[in-house]
C-alpha positions in Angstrom: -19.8 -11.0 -3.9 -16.9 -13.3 -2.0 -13.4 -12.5 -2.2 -12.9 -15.7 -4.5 -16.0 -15.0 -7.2 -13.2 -13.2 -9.5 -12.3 -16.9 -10.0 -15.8 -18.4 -10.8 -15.9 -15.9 -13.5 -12.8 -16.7 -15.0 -13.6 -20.4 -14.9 -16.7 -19.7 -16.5 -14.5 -17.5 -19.6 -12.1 -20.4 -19.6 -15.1 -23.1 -20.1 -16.5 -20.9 -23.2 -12.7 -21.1 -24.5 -12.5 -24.9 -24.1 -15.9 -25.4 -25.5 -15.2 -23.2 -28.8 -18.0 -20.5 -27.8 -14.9 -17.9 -27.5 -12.4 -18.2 -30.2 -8.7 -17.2 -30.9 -8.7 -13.8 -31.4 -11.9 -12.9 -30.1 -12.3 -9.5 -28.3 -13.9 -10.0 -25.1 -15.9 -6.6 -23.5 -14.5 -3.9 -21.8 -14.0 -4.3 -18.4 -16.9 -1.8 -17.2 -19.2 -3.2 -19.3 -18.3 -7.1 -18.3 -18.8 -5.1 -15.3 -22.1 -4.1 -15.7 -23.9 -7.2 -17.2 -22.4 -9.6 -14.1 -23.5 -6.7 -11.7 -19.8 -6.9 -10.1 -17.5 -4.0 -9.4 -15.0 -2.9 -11.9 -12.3 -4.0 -10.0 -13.2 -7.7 -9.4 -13.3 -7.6 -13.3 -10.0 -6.3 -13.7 -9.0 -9.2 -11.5 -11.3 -11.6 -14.2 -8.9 -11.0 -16.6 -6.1 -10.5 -15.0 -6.9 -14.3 -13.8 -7.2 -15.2 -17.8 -3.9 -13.4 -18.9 -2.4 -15.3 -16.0 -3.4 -18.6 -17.2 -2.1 -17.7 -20.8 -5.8 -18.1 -21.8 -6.1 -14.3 -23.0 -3.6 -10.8 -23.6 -3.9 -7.5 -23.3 -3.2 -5.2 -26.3 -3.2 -1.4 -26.4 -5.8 -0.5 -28.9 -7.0 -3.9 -28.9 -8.3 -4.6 -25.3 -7.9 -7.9 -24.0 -8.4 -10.4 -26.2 -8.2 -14.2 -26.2 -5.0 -16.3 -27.5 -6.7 -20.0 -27.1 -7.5 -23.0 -25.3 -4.2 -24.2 -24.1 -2.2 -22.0 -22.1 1.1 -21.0 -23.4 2.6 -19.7 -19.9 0.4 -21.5 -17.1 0.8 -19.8 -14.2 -0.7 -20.8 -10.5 -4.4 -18.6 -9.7 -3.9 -15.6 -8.0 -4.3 -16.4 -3.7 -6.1 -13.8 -2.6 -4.3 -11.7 0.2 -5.8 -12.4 3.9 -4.2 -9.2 5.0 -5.9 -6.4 5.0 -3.4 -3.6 4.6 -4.0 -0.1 6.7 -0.4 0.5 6.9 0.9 1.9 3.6 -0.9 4.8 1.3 0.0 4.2 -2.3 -3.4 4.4 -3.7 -3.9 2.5 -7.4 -7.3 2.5 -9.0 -8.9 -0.2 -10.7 -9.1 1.2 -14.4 -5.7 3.2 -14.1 -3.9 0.3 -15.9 -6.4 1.2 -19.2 -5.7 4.8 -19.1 -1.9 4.3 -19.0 -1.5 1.8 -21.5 -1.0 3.4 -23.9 1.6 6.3 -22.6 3.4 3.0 -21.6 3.0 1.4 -25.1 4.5 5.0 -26.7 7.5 4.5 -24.6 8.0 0.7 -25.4 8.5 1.9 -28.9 12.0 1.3 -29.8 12.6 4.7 -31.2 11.6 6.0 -28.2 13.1 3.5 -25.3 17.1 3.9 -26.6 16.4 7.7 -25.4 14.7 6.2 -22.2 17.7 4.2 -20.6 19.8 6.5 -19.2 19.8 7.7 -16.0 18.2 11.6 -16.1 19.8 15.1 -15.3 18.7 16.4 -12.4 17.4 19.5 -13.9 16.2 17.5 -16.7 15.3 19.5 -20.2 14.0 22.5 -20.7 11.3 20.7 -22.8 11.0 18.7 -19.4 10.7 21.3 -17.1 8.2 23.3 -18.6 5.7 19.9 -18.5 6.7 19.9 -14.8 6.0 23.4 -14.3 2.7 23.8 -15.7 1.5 20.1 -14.6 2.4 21.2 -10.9 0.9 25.3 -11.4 -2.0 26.3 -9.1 -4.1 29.3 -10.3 -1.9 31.5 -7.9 1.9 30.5 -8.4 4.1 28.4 -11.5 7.0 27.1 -10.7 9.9 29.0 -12.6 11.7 26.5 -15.1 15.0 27.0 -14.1 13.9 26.1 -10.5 12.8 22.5 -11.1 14.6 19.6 -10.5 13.9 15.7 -11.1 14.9 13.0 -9.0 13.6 9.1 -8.9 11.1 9.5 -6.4 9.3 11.5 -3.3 11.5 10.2 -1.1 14.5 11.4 -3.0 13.2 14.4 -3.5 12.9 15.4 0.0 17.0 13.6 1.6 17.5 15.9 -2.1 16.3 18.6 0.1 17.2 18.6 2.8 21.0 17.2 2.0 21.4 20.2 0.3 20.0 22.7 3.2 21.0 20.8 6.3 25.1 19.9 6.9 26.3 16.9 8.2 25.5 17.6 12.6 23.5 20.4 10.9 19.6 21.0 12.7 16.7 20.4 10.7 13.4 21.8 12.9 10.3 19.5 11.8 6.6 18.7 13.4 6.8 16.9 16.5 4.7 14.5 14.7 6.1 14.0 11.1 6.4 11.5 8.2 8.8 8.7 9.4 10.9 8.7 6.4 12.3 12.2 7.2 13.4 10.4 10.3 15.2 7.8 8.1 16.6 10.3 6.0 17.9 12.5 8.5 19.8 9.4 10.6 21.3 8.7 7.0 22.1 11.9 6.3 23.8 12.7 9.5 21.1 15.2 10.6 19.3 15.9 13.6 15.9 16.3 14.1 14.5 18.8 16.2 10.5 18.4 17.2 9.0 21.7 17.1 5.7 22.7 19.2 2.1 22.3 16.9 -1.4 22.9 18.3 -4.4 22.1 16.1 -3.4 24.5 13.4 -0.3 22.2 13.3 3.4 23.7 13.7 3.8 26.6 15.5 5.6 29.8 14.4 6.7 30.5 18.0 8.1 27.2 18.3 10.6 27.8 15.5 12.1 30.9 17.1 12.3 29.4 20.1 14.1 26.0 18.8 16.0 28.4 16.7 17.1 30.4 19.9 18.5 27.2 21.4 20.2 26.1 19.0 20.6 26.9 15.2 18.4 25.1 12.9 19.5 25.0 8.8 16.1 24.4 7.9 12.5 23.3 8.6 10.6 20.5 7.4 6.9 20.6 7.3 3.5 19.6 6.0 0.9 22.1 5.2 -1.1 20.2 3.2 -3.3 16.9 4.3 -0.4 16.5 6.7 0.2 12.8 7.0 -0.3 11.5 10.1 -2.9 14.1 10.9 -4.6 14.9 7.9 -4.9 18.6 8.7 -4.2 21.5 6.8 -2.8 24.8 7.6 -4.8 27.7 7.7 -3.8 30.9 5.2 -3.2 33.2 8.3 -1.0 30.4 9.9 0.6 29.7 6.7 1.5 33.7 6.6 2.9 33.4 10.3 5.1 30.5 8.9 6.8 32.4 6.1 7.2 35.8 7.8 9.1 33.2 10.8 11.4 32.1 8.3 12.0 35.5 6.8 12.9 36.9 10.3 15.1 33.7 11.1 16.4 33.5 7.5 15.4 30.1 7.2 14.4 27.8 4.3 10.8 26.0 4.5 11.1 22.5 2.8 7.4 21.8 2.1 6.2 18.4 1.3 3.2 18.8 -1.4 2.7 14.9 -1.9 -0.9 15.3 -1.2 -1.6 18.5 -3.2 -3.1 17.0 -6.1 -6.2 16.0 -3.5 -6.8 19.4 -2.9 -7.2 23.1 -4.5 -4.8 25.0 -1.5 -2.0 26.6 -3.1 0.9 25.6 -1.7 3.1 27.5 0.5 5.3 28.6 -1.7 2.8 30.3 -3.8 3.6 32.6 -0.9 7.1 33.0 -0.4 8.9 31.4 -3.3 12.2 32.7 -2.5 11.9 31.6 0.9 10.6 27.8 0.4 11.5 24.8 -1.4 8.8 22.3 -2.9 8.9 19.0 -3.0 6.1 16.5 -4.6 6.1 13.5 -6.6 4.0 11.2 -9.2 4.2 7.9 -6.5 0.6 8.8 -4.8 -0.8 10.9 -7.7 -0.4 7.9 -10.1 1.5 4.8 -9.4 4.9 3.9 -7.5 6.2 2.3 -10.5 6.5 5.4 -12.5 7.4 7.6 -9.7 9.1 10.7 -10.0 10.1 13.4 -7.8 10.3 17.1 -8.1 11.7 19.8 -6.7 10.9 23.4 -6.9 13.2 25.7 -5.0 14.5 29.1 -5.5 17.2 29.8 -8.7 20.1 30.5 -6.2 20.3 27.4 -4.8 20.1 25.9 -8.0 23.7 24.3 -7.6 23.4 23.2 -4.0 20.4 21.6 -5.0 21.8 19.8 -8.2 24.8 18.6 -6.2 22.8 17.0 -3.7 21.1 14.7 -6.1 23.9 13.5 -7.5 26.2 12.8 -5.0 23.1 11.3 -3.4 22.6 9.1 -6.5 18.9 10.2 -7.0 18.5 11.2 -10.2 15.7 9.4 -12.1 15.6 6.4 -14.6 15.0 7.3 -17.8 12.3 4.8 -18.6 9.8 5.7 -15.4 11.0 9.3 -16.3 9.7 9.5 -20.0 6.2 7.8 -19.2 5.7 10.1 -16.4 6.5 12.6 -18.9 3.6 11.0 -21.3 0.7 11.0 -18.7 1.3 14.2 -17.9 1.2 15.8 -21.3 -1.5 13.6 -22.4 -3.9 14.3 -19.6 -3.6 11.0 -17.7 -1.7 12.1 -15.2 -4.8 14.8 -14.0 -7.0 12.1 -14.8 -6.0 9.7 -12.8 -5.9 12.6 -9.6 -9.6 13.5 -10.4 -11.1 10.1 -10.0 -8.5 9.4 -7.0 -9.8 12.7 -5.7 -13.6 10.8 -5.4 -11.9 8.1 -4.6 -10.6 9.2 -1.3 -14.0 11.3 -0.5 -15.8 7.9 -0.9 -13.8 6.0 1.8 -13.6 8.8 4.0 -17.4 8.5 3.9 -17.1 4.5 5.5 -14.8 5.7 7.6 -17.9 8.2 9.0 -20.3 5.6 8.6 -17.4 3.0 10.5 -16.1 4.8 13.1 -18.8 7.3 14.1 -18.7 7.9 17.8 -15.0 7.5 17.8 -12.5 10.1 17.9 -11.3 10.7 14.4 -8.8 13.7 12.8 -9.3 13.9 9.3 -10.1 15.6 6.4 -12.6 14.4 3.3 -10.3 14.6 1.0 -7.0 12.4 2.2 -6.3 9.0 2.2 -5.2 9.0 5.7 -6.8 9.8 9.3 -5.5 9.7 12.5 -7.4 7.7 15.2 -7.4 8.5 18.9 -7.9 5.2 21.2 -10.2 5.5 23.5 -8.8 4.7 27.5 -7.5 2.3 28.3 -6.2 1.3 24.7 -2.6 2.2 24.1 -1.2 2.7 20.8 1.1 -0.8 20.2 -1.3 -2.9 22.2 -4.2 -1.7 19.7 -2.0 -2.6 16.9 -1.2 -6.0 18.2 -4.4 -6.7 18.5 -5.4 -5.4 15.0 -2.6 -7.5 13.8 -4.3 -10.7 15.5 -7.9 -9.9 13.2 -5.4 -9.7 10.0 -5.1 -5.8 10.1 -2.0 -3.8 9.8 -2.0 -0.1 10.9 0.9 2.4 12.0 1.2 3.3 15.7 1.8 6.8 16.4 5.4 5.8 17.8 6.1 5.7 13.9 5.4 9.9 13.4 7.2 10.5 16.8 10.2 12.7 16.7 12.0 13.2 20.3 12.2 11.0 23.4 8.1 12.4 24.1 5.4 10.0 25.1 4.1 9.2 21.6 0.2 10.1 21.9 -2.3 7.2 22.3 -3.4 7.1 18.8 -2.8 5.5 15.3 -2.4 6.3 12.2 -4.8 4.2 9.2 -4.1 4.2 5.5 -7.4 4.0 3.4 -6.0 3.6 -0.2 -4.7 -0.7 0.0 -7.9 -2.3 0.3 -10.7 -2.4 -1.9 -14.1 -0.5 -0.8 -15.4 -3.8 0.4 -12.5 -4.4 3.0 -12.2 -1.5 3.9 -15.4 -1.5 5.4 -14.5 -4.5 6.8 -11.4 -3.7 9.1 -13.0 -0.6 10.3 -15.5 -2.3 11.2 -13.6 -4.9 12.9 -11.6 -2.2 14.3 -15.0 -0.6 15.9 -15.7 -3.3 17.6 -12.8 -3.8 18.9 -12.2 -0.5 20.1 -15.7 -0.2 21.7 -14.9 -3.8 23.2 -12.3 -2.8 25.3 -8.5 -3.2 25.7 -9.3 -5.8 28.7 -10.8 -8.1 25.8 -7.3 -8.4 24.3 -5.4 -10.8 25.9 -1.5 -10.3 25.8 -0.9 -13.9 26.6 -2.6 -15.4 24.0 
């Protein structure tokens, strides 16, 4: 189907409206089975009556479905324009039937009893009530947080300047991958920190490299990805992992370890390891939706104060509301829901990324949402992206994951979780072609 058959659809809903064959109150189907009978995919009919609700022709109601108000619209709003961009750059992954399955955690917390609890700002360490959600929701069959460990703030993000803020001193050293995820670099220029590139090979950071930066000059801390790590996509190995911690135990140094990706995979995380000797960040923003983000932080009990401090004098504790109905999916089952079908979500695309860019050289594992994409000579990095940009595709030079004054490799980095299966397909292929093409076919001076 076209891009703009989401619209036919609704006109053709709208026409039974005006004529009287749907009225006032009627129910219409579920979206997988309207779906079904008009052989489209489940998201295209989310976007049906998303389309009605826009034109004030229809409502949604928890326990109700969506259901249809009348002929005249009581807010008319302009048709959705559909978006000529297709969008490689960010990896915020939101599935087409997640707004059923958290309607009504979302409803719960509308309630009025419940929302005057909702609107202040949160603790940092939360409730205990609280922190025993977070500690079983974020358990692996090999290591639980402890309770009095776990602390809240408003997102990912947060979680990990939270982190680090409280490790790292103001000119203090924090050691991370020489390719890392760029908002560590944002939050360490905020932060007054400095970033210090260590070594990796293709098991990713290198335990000697630690010692060595170390020996130059002392680091605070280190930053690192062991899981799906984003640009990359790898993962470390159990035997590297062990060469990590026993590092940091012969340095005495904290690991802060970014888990954002954990819920696509079964690894336990590093910590399960050490946990006296690494602090875990992770967050709701990829596992469910951005707009009930919230970010936690497992860390040993003695730094239970430096950690606290940091969020607040950051300013990063969470808002109540986005607090409470993460809260809800969580103890309701959503929340693992939601991660299961995003886990076959992300398999699926990484199968069109085989089928798209076979022949090419591509890093990446089946289970992220991200690969990493070396350009073939003589491509480089920002021209490829320009020249994506000129076919309506945005993607992330490898400039963006590059700590030091280094040559930044000749790669990129793509997001797979934006578009919809269909243009997904599309850009890579476009992107194929292009790269098979040649960087002589671009022309600069266009």
């Amino acid at each position: 189907m076209s891009g703009n058959d989401y619209i036919r659809l609704a006109d053709a809903l709208a026409d039974d409206i005006a004529a009287g064959r749907l009225q006032p109150g009627d129910r219409l189907l579920p979206q997988r089975t309207f779906a079904y009978r008009n052989d489209i995919a489940v998201s295209t009919a989310s976007r049906v009556y998303s389309e009605l609700i826009r034109r004030g022709l229809a409502a949604g109601e928890v326990g109700r479905g969506t259901y249809i108000l009348g002929s005249t619209p009581r807010h008319p709003m302009p048709p959705e324009i559909p978006e000529a961009r297709i969008d490689l750059e960010f990896n915020f992954p939101i599935l087409p039937e997640q707004s059923e399955l958290m309607a009504p955690a979302l409803a719960a917390a509308s309630r009025p009893d419940v929302l005057s609890g909702t609107l202040q700002l949160v603790a940092p360490n939360g409730t205990a009530a609280a922190r025993d959600v977070a500690a079983q929701f974020l358990s692996s069959a090999t290591w639980r947080p402890r309770d009095e460990g776990l602390f809240f703030t408003g997102n990912g993000r947060q979680a990990i300047a939270s982190a680090v803020g409280a490790m790292v001193p103001v000119g203090g050293r924090l050691g991370v991958e020489a390719l890392t995820y760029p908002v560590v670099k944002a939050n360490a220029r905020r932060l007054g920190v400095t970033l210090v590139p260590l070594a990796m090979d293709a098991a990713v950071m290198r335990p000697d490299a630690i010692e060595k930066a170390h020996r130059e000059g002392a680091l605070s801390a280190v930053y690192l990805q062991p899981l799906l790590h984003n640009p990359l996509g790898v993962s470390l190995s159990r035997g590297r992992r062990q060469d990590l911690v026993k590092m940091a135990e012969k340095l005495d140094l904290m690991l802060i370890e970014d888990g954002v990706y954990r819920f696509l995979c079964d690894d336990p995380p590093l910590t399960a390891l050490a946990p006296d000797r690494c602090i875990l960040v992770d967050s709701l923003s990829k596992r469910i939706a951005p707009g009930v983000a919230t970010g936690f932080i497992c860390a040993p009990v003695a730094l239970r104060e430096r950690i606290m401090t940091s969020i607040r004098s950051g300013g990063w504790s969470p808002a109540g509301f986005a607090f409470a109905v993460g809260q809800r999916l969580i103890v309701d089952g959503t929340a693992d829901q939601i991660a299961a079908l995003k886990h076959q979500d992300a398999a699926v695309r990484q199968q069109i990324v085989a089928q798209c860019l076979d022949g090419l050289e591509v890093h990446a594992d089946h289970r992220s949402y991200h690969l990493w994409l070396k350009l073939p000579e003589p491509w480089r990095s920002e021209t490829f992206v320009a020249a994506a940009a000129r076919h309506s595709i945005g993607v992330t030079p490898s400039s963006a994951f590059t700590v030091g004054q280094g040559h930044a490799p000749n790669a990129v980095r793509l997001a797979l979780a934006s578009p919809s299966l269909e243009r997904l397909r599309e850009a890579l292929t476009t992107l194929a072609r292009l790269l098979r093409a040649g960087a002589e076919s671009f022309d600069t001076t266009e």
